[in-house]
C-alpha positions in Angstrom: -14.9 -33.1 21.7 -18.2 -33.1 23.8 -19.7 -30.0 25.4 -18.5 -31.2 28.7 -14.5 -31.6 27.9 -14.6 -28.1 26.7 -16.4 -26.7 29.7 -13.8 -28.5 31.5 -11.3 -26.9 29.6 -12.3 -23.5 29.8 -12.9 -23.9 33.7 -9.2 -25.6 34.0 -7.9 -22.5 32.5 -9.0 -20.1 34.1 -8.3 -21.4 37.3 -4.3 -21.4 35.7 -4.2 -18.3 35.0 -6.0 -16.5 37.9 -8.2 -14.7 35.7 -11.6 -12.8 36.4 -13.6 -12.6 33.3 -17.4 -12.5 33.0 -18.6 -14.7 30.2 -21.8 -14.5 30.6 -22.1 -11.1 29.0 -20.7 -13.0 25.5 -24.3 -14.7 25.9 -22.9 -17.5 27.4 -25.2 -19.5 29.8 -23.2 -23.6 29.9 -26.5 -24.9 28.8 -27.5 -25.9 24.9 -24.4 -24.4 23.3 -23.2 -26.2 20.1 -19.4 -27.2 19.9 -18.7 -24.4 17.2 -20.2 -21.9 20.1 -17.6 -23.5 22.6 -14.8 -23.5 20.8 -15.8 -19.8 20.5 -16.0 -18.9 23.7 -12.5 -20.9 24.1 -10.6 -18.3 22.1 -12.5 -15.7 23.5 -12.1 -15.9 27.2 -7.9 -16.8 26.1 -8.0 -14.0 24.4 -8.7 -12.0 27.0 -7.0 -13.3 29.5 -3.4 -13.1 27.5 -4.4 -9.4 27.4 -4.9 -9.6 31.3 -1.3 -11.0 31.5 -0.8 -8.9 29.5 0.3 -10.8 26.2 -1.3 -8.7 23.3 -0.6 -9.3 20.2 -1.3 -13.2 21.4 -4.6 -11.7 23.2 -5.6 -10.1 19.7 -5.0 -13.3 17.5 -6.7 -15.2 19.6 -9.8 -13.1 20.2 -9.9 -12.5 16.3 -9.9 -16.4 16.0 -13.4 -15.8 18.1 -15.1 -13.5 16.5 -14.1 -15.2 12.9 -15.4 -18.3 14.3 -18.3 -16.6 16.3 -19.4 -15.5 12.7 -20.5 -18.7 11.7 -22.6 -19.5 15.1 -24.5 -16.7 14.6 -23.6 -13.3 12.8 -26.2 -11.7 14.3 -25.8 -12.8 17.6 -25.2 -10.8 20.6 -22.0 -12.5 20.8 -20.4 -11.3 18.3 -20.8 -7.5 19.0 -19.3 -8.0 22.5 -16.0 -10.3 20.5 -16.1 -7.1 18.4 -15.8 -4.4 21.4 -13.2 -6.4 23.6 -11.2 -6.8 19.8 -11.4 -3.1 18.9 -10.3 -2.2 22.2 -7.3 -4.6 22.2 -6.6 -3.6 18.4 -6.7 0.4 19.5 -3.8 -0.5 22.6 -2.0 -2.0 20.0 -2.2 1.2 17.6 -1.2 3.1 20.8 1.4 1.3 22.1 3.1 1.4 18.3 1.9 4.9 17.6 4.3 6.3 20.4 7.4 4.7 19.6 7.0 5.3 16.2 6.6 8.9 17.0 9.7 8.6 19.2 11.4 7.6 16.7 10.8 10.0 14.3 11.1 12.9 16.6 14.9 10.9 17.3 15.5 10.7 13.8 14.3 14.3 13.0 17.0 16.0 15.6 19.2 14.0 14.0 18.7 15.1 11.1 18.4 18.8 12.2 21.7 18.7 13.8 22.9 17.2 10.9 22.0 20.2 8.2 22.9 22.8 11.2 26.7 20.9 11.2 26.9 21.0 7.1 25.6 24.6 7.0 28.0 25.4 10.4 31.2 23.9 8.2 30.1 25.8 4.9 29.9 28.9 6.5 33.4 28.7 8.2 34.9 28.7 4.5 36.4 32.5 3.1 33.7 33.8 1.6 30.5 31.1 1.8 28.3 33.6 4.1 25.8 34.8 2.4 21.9 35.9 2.2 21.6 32.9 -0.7 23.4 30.3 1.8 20.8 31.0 4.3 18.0 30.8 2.3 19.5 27.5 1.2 19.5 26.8 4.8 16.4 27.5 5.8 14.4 26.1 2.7 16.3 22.5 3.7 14.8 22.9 6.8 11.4 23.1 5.7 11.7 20.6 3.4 13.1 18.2 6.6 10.0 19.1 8.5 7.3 18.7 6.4 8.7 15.1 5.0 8.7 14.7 9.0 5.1 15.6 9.7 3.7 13.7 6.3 5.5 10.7 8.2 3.0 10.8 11.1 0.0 11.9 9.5 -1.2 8.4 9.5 -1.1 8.2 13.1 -3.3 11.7 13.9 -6.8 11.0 13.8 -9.0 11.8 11.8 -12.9 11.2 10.4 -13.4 8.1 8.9 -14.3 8.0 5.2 -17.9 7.9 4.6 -18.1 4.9 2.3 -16.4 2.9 4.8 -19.4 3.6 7.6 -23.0 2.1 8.5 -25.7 4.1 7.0 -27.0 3.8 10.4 -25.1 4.0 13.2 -22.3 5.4 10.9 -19.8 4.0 12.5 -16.8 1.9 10.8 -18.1 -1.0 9.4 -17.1 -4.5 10.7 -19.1 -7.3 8.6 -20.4 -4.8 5.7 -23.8 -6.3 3.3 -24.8 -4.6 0.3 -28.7 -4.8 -0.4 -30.3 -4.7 -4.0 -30.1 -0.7 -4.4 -26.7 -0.5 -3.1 -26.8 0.6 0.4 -24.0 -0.9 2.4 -24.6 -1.7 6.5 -23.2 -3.4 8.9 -24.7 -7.0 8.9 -25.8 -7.1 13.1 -27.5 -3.8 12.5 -29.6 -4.1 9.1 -30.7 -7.6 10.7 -32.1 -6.0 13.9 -34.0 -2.9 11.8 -35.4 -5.6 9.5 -36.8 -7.8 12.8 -37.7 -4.9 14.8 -38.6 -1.6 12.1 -39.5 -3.9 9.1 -39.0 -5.2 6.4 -37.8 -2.6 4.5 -34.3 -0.3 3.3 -34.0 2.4 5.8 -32.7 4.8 3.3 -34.1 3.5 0.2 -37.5 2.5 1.5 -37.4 -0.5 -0.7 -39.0 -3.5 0.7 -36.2 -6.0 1.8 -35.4 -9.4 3.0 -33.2 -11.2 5.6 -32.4 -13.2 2.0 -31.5 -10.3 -0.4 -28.2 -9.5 2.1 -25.1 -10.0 -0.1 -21.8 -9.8 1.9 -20.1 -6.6 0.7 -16.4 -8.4 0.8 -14.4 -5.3 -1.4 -15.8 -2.9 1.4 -15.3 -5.2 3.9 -11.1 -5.6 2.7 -11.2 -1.4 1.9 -12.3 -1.2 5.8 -9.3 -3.7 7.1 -6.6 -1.8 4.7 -7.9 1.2 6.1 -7.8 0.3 9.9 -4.2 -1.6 9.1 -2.9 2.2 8.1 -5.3 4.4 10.8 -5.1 2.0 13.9 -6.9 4.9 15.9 -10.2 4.1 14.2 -10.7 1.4 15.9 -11.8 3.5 19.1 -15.2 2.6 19.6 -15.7 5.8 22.3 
């Protein structure tokens, strides 16, 4: 498939779906850009214009088919940072959008529950001789038990601070494409790259001298941080 059919493509579609994105801030220019780049920018621009419909969960598969694709144009590419943002943001609607009817349902189911205990505890009390100080304690303590199992149920969906091990040394921000370097220090890969090109060559926190070579992919952090976003959908607010 030459440059040309997929311009065509992307062009074609957009003119489908009525859609006004700028893809010229994902770098793209329509001159000199390899296939891989194209096919891309392909996923991308669907990607976002599914969420424009708005189809999301499509929007998000699609738009992480970019950015895993985008990783091998060019991982430190301006590109990818901006396949990142539009991704996070789409990832965070979805964590919304679920966070509220889960808490809808639990707040259902809760009632439901309270009524429930209130009915039982009604119907023992209307037996000769089952009111008492001991029944009501009984009562009560059942209650408290309902409501913190309740509240533990939606801790996952309050947010919170992000662990510390999961974050760029840097920016300290949740990291998306972790490296380790020779002492250890784990950063996110677009941001160690730019210190080393712009700062110098060296570990900003170590002070050891380091290469664009010596960056090792930190893959157990890098699973740790998509477990950790899978349970705690809020972090991936990038505000």
């Amino acid at each position: 498939m030459n440059e040309n059919h997929i311009q065509y493509k992307i062009t074609v579609f957009f003119f489908l779906c009525g859609c006004e994105i700028n893809i010229g801030k994902f770098g793209y220019n329509g001159q000199g850009a390899s296939e891989l780049a194209l096919v891309t920018l392909a996923h991308c621009t669907l990607g976002l214009a599914l969420l424009q419909k708005p189809e999301l969960d499509e929007g998000v598969n699609e738009l992480q088919k970019a950015l895993d694709l985008g990783r091998g144009v060019n991982p430190k590419g301006y590109m990818i940072d901006e396949i990142w943002q539009e991704l996070a943001k789409a990832k965070y609607l979805q964590w919304e959008h679920a966070s509220s009817k889960r808490s809808w349902e639990l707040k259902s189911l809760k009632e439901a529950c309270e009524t429930a205990l209130k009915e039982k505890h009604f119907l023992d009390d209307s037996h000769p001789g089952s009111f008492s100080d001991e029944a009501i304690i009984s009562h009560m303590k059942q209650l408290e038990v309902l409501s913190r199992v309740f509240k533990e149920a939606g801790e996952a969906d309050i947010p919170g601070e992000v662990p510390d091990y999961l974050c760029c040394k840097i920016t300290l921000d949740i990291l998306r494409d972790p490296v380790i370097t020779p002492s250890g220090v784990t950063y996110e890969r677009t941001v160690i790259l730019e210190h080393l090109q712009k700062v110098g060559k060296f570990d900003p926190v170590t002070r050891e001298p380091l290469d664009y070579s010596q960056l090792v992919p930190n893959l157990a952090i890098k699973e740790a941080v998509q477990a950790y976003l899978d349970g705690h959908g809020w972090a991936y607010n990038t505000n």
